[in-house]
C-alpha positions in Angstrom: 0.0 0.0 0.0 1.2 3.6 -1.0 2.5 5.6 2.4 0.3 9.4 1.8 4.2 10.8 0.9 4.1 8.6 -2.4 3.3 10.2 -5.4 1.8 7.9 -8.3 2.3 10.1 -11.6 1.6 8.9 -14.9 4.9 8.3 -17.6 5.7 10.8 -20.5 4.3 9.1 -22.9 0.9 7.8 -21.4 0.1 11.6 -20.3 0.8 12.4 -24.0 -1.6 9.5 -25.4 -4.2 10.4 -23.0 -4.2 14.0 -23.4 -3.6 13.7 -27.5 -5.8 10.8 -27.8 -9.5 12.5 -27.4 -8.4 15.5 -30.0 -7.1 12.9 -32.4 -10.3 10.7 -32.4 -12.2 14.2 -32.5 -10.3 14.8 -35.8 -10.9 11.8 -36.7 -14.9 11.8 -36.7 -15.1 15.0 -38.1 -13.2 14.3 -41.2 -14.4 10.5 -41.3 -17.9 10.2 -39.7 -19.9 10.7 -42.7 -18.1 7.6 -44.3 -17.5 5.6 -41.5 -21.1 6.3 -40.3 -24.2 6.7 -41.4 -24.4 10.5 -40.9 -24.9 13.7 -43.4 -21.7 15.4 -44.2 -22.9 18.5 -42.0 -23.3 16.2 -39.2 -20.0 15.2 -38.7 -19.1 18.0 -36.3 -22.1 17.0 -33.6 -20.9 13.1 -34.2 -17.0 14.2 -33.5 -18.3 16.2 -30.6 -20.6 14.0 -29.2 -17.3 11.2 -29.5 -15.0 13.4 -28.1 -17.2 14.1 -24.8 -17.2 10.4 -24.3 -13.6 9.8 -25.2 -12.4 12.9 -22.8 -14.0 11.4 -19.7 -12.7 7.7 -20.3 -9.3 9.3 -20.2 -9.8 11.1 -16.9 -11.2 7.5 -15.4 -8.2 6.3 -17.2 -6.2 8.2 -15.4 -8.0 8.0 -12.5 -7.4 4.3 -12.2 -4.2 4.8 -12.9 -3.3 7.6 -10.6 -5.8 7.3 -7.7 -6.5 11.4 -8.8 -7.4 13.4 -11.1 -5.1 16.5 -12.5 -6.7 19.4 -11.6 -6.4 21.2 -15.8 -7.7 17.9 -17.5 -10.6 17.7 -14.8 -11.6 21.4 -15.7 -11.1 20.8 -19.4 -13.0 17.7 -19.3 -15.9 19.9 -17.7 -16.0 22.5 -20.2 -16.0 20.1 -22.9 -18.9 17.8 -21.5 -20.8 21.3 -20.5 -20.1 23.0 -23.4 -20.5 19.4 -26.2 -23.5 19.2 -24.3 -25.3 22.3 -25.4 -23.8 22.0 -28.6 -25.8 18.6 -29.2 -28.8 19.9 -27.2 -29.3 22.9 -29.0 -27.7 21.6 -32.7 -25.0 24.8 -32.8 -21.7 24.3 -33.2 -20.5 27.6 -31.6 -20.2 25.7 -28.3 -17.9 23.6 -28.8 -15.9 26.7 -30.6 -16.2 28.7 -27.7 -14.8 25.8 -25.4 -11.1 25.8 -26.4 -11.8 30.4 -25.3 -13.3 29.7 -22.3 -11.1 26.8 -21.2 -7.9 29.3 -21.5 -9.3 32.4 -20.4 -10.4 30.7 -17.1 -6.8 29.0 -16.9 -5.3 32.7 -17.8 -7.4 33.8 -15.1 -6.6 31.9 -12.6 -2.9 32.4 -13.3 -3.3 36.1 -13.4 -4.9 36.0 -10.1 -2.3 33.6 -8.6 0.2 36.1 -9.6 -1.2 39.1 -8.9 -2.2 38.1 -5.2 1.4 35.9 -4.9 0.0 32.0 -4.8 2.2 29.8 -6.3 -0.5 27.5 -8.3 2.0 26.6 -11.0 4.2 25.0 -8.0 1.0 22.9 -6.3 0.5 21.7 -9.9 4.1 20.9 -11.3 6.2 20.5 -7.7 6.6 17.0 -8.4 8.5 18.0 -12.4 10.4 21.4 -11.0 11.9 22.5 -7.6 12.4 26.4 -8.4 12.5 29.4 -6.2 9.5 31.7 -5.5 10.6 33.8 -7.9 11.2 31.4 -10.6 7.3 30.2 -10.1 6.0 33.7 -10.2 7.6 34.3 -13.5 6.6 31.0 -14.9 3.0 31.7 -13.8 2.7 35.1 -15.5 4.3 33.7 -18.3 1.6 30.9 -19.0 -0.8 33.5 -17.5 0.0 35.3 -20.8 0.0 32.3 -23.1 -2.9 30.8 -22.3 -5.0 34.7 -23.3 -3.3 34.7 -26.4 -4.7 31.0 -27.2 -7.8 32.5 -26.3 -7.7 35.2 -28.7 -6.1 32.5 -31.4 -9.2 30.5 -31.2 -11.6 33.0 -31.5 -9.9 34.5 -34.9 -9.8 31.2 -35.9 -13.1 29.9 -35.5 -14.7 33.1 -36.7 -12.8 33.4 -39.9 -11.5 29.9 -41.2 -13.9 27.1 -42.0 -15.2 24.3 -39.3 -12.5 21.7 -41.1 -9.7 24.2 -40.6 -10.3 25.3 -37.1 -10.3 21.4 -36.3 -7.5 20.5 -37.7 -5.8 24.0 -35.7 -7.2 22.8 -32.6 -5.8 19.4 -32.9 -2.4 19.3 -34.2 -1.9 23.3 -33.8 -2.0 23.9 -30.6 -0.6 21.1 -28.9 2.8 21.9 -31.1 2.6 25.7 -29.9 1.7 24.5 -26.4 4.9 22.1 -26.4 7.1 25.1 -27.8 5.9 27.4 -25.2 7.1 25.0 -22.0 10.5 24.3 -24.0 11.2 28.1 -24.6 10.6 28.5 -20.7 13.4 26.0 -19.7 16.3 29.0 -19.6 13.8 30.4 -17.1 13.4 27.1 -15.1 17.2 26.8 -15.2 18.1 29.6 -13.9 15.8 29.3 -11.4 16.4 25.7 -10.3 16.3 26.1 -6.4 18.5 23.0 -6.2 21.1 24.9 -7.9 23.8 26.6 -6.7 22.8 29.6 -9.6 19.7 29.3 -8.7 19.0 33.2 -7.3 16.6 34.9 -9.4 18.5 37.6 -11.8 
């Protein structure tokens, strides 16, 4: 049995699948449904929604079971998207689901903002167990990602409202992952430098 001082984190590469998985399979259903399923062609964003509600919570349970907890972003995302898919297949408008990728990152943005304005260090409850940096080194990090996270907001929403359904997709899935992984790589001079197990770890 785990002691409560034992953390059970998921490997590299499962987090990856698990958090890539659902936007693939969403992809997926809304450039396949109509031929793998019997559904109009203008149908195949409610069928990829409706799919991707059900394949984002079986990856929380998934890692859930895994994990014996659920990561704090994923849960809210995963929320969103089954409040947000839901109204979209309720009331048959695909603006829902558009918005959800806004209002996921403005609430994270705004949480961040608030964290840093007010001096919590959220980033450091969330990622203590991947980075040891000093409190100043967390509250650059978290204005940093404060930032990022509002300007995918604003990315979304010229996206969606001026690119076709098929395109904004497409963006969501396999363009904003890549900018989301280049983002955290640009920030590791920051984390370096910051590394409280360092000896050059004093914030410059």
């Amino acid at each position: 049995m785990m002691t409560h001082t034992e953390k059970r984190e998921l490997p590299p590469l499962l987090k990856l699948a698990l958090e890539m998985g659902p936007l693939v399979i969403f992809f997926l259903m809304n450039a396949y449904g109509d031929k793998w399923f019997a559904v109009d062609q203008t149908q195949r964003l409610f069928l990829a929604t409706g799919v991707f509600i059900v394949a984002v919570l079986a990856s929380l349970a998934i890692t859930y079971s895994l994990i014996g907890k659920l990561p704090i972003m994923p849960l809210v995302s995963a929320v969103v998207v089954t409040v947000f898919g839901g109204l979209t297949l309720i009331l048959h408008d695909e603006i829902f689901i558009k918005l959800k990728p806004t209002v996921v990152n403005v609430l994270f943005g705004s949480i961040l903002l608030w964290a840093a304005v007010t001096g919590r260090n959220l980033l450091k409850i969330v990622l203590d167990s991947v980075f040891d940096l000093t409190d100043e080194g967390w509250r650059l990090l978290t204005w940093r990602w404060a930032a990022f996270f509002f300007v995918l907001a604003i990315v979304n929403e010229v996206v969606w409202r001026t690119q076709s359904t098929d395109f904004w997709v497409a963006f969501k899935v396999w363009g904003i992952m890549p900018l989301t992984m280049a983002f955290a790589l640009a920030q590791m001079p920051l984390i370096l430098r910051h590394d409280a197990n360092a000896g050059s770890g004093e914030a410059r």
